[in-house]
N, C-alpha and C positions, 0 to 999 in steps of 0.2 A: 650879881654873878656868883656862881656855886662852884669852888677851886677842891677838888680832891686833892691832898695831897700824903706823901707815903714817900718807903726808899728799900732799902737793903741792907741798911748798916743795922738798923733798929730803932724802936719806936726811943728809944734817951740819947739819940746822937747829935751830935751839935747842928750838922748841916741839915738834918729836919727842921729844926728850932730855927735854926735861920732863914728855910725857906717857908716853912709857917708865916716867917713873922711878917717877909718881901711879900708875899704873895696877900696876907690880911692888908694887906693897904687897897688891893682891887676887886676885893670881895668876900664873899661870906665863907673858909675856909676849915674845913674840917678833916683831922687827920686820921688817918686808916692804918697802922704799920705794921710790921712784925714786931712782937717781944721781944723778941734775940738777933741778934747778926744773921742776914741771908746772902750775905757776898756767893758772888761766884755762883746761885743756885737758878742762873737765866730762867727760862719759862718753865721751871717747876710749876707741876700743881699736887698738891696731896692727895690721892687719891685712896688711900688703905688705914686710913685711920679718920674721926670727924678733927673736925674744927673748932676750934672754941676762941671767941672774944670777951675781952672784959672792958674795963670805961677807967682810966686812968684820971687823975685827982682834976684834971686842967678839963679832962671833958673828952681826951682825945681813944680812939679805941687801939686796942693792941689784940692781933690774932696770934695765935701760936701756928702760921704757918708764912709761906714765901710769898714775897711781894705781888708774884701773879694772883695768888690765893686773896689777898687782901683786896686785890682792886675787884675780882670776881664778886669776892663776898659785901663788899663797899655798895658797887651797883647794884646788885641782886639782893641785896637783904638791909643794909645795917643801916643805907640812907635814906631817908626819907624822901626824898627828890632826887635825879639822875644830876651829877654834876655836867656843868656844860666846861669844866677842863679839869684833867690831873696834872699832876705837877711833882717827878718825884726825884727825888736826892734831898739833899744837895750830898753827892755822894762822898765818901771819905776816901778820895783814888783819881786816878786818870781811866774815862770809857774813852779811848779812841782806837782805833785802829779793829783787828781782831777781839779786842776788850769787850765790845757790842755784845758778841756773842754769849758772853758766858756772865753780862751784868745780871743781877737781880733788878737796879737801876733802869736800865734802858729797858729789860722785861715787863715791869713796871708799867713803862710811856706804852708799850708797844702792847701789851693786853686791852690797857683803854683805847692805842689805835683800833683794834680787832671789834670792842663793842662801840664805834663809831663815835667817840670822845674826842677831842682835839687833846694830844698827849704833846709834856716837854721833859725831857730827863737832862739833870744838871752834875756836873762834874768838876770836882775840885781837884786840881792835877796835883798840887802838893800833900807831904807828907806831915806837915807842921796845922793838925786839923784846928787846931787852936784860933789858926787865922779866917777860916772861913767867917767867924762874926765879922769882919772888916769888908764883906763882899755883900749885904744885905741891902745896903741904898740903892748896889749897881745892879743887883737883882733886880731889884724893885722896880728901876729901870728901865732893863730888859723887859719885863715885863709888861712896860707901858704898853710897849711896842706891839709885844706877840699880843696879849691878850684883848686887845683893842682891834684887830682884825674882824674884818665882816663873818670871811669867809676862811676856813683851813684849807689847806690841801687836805682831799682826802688818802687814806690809804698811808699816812705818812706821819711822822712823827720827827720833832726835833732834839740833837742828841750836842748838848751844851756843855763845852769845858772851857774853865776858871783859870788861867795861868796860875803859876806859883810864885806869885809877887804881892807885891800890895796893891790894893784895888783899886788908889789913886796913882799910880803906875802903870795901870792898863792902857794898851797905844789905840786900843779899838776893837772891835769887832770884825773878823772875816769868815765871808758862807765857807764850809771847805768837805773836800771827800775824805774818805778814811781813808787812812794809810793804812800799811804792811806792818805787823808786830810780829818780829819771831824772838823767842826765850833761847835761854843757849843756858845748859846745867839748870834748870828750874827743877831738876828730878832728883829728889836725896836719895839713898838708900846705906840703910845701917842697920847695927841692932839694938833692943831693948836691954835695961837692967837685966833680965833675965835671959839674955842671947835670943831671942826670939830677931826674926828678921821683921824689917817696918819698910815705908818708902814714903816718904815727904813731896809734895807736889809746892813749888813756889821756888822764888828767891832767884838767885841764877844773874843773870845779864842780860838788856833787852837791845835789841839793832832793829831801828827804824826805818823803812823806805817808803817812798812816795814821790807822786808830782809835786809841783810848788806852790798849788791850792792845797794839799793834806792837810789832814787837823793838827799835825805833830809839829808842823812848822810852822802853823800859825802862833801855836804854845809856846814852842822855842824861843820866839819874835817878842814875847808880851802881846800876843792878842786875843782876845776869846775867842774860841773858836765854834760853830755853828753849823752843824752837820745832818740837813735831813735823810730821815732812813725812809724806805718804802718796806713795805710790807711784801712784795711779790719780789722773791727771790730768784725767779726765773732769767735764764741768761738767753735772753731775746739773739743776740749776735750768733747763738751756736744753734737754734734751732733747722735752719737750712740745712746745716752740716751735718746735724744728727740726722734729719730725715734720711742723709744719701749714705749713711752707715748701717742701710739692710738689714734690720735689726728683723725680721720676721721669721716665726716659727718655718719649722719644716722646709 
């Protein structure tokens, strides 16, 4: 079996290293990442400048671009065989809720979903990234599981968060939908040494809603949480409606 695997934090972050390491136990695993930090930069692709990779001491490659760029460049050019799964985190953060949106992480899963790859994006919900090495066996695991499948869904991709406990601590595993994330003060504005004015995007306070399948209270719980995404973002329930809203010219 041929495992791409990649993330957002950067090609030197721990929870690469660790899911490198779960994932080499079910096959022949070779990693793709960015040089630098791509948090927050979701389905980026680079468009107005090239590309450039180089071959880091272990063998692994690092692109100077966004975790979409990497998985693009991964299939289309750098591997020599199409991998039959990517695999990317293990993220330095919690993807749940509205998070999905603006992962470099889930970006990632969901580019290999788009070139017909069976994609998983993993998430460490605590802030103590020290600890992810302690989640590698259960990785490995999890993995039994997924990767041992005949068949994927297609069109779909799975979006995996880690509680913030210890891994023999974990109560289990629940499927669950995404919840509701609204920020509340995540907008700084100040000014520079020099008076100039700036404005900070983060930090603030977060209020969580959802049913009692959500990913959030699965996490709460101690349990991993397990959330397939689909690709077609279409809201099926509103299309009757919108048709009887007369939307035609003239």
């Amino acid at each position: 079996m041929k495992i791409l695997c990649t993330n957002d934090d950067g090609y030197h972050a721990r929870g690469l290293t660790v899911l490198a390491a779960a994932a080499s136990r079910h096959g022949s695993v070779t990693v793709v990442a960015p040089d630098r930090e791509q948090s927050a930069t979701s389905h980026a692709l680079t468009l107005h400048h090239p590309l450039r990779s180089r071959r880091a001491s272990d063998g692994a490659l690092m692109v100077d671009g966004t975790p979409t760029d990497c998985v693009i460049l991964a299939v289309g050019e750098l591997l020599d065989e199409r991998p039959d799964w990517v695999l990317s985190g293990i993220n330095h953060g919690p993807n749940m809720g509205e998070d999905v949106l603006y992962s470099g992480t889930v970006a990632a899963a969901m580019e290999a979903t788009v070139l017909g790859i069976p994609a998983v994006a993993i998430s460490y919900t605590g802030d103590r990234h020290e600890e992810i090495e302690g989640w590698q066996d259960v990785i490995s695991e999890l993995l039994d599981d997924i990767l041992a499948r005949q068949s994927f869904p297609a069109h779909t991709l799975l979006s995996i968060n880690l509680p913030a406990i210890p891994a023999n601590e974990v109560r289990g595993v629940r499927v669950t939908t995404l919840g509701r994330r609204r920020y509340k003060d995540s907008l700084s504005r100040a000014k520079d040494p020099s008076g100039k004015e700036y404005f900070w995007i983060g930090g603030g306070s977060t209020n969580w809603s959802g049913p009692p399948e959500a990913d959030f209270r699965a996490i709460e719980e101690g349990y991993i949480s397990v959330t397939p995404l689909h690709l077609d973002l279409t809201n099926y329930r509103l299309l009757e409606e919108l048709r009887g809203w007369d939307l035609g010219l003239g």
